[in-house]
N, C-alpha and C positions, 0 to 999 in steps of 0.2 A: 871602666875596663873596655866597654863597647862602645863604638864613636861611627854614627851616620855619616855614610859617604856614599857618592853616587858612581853607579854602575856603568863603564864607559865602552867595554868590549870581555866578550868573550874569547880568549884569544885560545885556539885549537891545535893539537899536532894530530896530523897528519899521516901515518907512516904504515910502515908494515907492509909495501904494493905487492901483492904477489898475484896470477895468474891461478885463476879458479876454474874450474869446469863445473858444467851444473849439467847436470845428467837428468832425463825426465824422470818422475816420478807419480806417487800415488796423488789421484785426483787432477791430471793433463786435461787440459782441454784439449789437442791434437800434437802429433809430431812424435818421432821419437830421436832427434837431434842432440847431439853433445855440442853446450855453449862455452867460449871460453870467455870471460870479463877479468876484467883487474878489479881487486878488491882492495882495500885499503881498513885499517882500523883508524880509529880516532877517540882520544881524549883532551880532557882539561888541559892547557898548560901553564893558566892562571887567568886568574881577571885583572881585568885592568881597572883600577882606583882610581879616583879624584874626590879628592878633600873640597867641602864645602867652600867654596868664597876663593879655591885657588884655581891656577890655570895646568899646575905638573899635573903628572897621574904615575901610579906605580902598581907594582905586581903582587897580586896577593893571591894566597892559595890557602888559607884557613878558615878557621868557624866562622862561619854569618850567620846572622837572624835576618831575614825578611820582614818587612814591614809593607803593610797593604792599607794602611793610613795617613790621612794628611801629609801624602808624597807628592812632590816636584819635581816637574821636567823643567830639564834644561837644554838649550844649546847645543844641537847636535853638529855644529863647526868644531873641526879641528884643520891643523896646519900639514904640511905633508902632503908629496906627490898622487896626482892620482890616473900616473901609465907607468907606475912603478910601487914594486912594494914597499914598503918601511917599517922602521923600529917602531912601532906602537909606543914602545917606554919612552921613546922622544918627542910625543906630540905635546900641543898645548891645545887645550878643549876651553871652547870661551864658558864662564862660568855662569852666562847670565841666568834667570829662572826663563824658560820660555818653550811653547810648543813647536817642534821643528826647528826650525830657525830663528835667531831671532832678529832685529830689525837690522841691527850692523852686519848679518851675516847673512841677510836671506838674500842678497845677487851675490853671492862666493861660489867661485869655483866648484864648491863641495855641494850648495846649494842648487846649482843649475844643474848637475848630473844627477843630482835625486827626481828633480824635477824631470827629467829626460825617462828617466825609469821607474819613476814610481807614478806618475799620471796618463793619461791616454788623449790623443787626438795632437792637432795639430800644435801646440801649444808645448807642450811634450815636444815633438820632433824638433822645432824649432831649438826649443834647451839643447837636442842633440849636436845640432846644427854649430851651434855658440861653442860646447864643448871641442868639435872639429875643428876650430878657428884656432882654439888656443891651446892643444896637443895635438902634434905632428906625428907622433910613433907609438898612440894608442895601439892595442890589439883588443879587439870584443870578440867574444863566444856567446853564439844561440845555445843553447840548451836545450835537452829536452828530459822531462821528468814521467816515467812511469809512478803512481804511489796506488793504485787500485781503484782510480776513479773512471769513472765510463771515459773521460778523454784525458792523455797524458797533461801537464802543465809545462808549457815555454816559457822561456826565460834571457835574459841578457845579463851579458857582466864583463869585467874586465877577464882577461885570458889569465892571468898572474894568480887570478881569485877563482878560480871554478871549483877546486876540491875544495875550499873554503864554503865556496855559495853552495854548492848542493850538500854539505855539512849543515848548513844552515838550514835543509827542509827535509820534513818526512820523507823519506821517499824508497822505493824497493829497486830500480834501477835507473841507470842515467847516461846519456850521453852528450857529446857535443857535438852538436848538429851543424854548424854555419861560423866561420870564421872570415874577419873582415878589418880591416885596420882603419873602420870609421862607424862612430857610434851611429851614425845618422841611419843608414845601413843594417847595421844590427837589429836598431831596434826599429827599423818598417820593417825589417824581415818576421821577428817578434809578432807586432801587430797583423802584419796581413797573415800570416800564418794561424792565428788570433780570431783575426776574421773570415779565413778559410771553413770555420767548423773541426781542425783537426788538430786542435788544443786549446788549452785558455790559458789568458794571461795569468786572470786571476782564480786564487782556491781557496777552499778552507783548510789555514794551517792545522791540524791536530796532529794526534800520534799515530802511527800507523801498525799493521804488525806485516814482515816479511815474509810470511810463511812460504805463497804459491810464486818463487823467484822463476822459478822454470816458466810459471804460462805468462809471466808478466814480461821475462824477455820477448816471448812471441808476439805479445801486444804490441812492446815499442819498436819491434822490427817490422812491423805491419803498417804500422802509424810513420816510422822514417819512411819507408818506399812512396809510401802514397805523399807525403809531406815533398821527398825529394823529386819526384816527379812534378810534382805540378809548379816549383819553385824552382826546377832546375839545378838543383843542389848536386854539385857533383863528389862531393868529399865523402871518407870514409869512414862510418859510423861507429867509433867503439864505444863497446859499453864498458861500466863500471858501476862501483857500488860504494858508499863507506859502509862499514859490516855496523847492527845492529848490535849493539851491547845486550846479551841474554840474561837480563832481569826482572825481576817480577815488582810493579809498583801498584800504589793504592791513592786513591784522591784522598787530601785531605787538608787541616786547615796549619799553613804553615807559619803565621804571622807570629813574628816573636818564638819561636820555637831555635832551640841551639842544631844546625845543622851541622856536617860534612858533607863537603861538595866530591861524590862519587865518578863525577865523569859528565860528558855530556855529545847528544847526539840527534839531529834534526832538526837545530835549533829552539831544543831544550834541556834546560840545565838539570843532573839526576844527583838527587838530594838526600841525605841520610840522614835518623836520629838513632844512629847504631841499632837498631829493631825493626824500622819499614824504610823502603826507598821510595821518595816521591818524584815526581817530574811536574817541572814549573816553565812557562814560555818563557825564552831567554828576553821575546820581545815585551813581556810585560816588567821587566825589570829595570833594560836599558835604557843611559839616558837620563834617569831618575835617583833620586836619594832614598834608595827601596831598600838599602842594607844596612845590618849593622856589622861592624867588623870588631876584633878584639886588634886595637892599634897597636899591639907590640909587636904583630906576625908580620913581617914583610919578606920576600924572596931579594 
């Protein structure tokens, strides 16, 4: 009834954008300012499948079991633009077993832009560089992430992806800092920014909780000024949020357990056995043959 298949994307909606005011309240560190942000909600809109040993992938939205045992990564190539969005159900994901890339795929397109944004120093830039050669009408967005840490978190991405990527991380509010139509660019702005003291590249992803949204605006309105100032940033900062799903979870051991997939938010997926809700890193699943699915359910 259940058939291991490997977990290729989370794929999220989006929606709901409405205009919030956040008025101060009990426990301010200073100010008495009414803020206005766009908020958004977000959910499931399925996962995206690939069957062992094949290259399609398809849409599934039913009961999984988690397996945290003698799993394999694979192949994180697929085919498909990337200075534009696309069908997910239409890619083809190579299926070989392999960490990150693997040997046929690791100078791919998909592979140099990882390499551009997921490593640091010169080496990095240069992948940026390569990517600039061979898209002409990219658009990148700097980012910036308040989540409650002594310094906000920067970030880079395509412009198409941002409600995506900052769905993707904990976070209490967020804006887009620096817009540029060359990755090269984007991400020195990233890095020196990075190296300025007034954010970091990298964090630790966990869960976070939203309580104090009023003094955390204040923070990254504090942290833009002084960021845009010394960087010359002349653009206009809004903020926004995806809203916080109001659930109450518990840790525990999910392996082989029948779940329902509840929703998901921060780049973690929220998981049911109709009695507790858990929450699991979407990034320990991805990528991997981590599920089990019942193969009659498909969308």
């Amino acid at each position: 009834m259940y058939e291991r298949v490997i977990l290729r994307l989370v794929k999220k909606r989006i929606y709901n954008e409405t205009d919030e005011k956040i008025y101060p309240g009990k426990n301010i560190l200073f100010g008495n300012d009414v803020f206005t942000i766009k908020t958004y909600d977000s959910d499931l809109d399925y996962l995206l499948i690939q069957k062992i040993g094949y290259s399609e992938v398809y849409k599934y939205n039913g009961t999984i079991k988690v397996i945290d045992e003698n799993v394999n990564s694979y192949c994180e190539w697929h085919n498909g633009p990337l200075e534009e969005a696309d069908d997910p159900t239409k890619r083809f994901y190579c299926p070989i077993v392999s960490e990150g890339f693997c040997s046929k795929h690791k100078r791919s397109d998909r592979a140099i832009y990882n390499l551009c944004l997921s490593y640091r120093g010169e080496k990095a830039l240069e992948a940026c560089k390569t990517i600039d050669k061979k898209i002409s009408k990219g658009e990148y967005v700097v980012y910036l992430i308040e989540y409650g840490g002594q310094l906000p978190k920067v970030g880079t991405t395509r412009r198409f992806r941002l409600l995506e990527r900052i769905a993707e991380q904990p976070h209490i509010i967020a804006t887009q800092l620096y817009l540029t139509d060359r990755l090269y660019e984007a991400r020195l702005m990233e890095i020196n920014i990075s190296k300025s003291g007034l954010a970091n590249e990298l964090w630790r992803h966990k869960w976070i909780t939203t309580e104090n949204l009023y003094n955390s605006i204040i923070k990254i309105k504090e942290m833009i000024n002084k960021i845009s100032k010394k960087f010359n940033i002349n653009e206009e900062a809004k903020l926004f949020r995806i809203r916080q799903p109001k659930m109450n979870f518990i840790q525990g051991d999910l392996n082989n357990k029948e779940l329902i997939i509840s929703g998901t938010w921060g780049g973690y997926l929220i998981l049911s056995d109709n009695k507790y809700n858990y929450i699991i890193p979407e990034s320990q699943l991805l990528h991997k043959d981590s599920l089990l699915i019942i193969n009659e359910t498909k969308l």
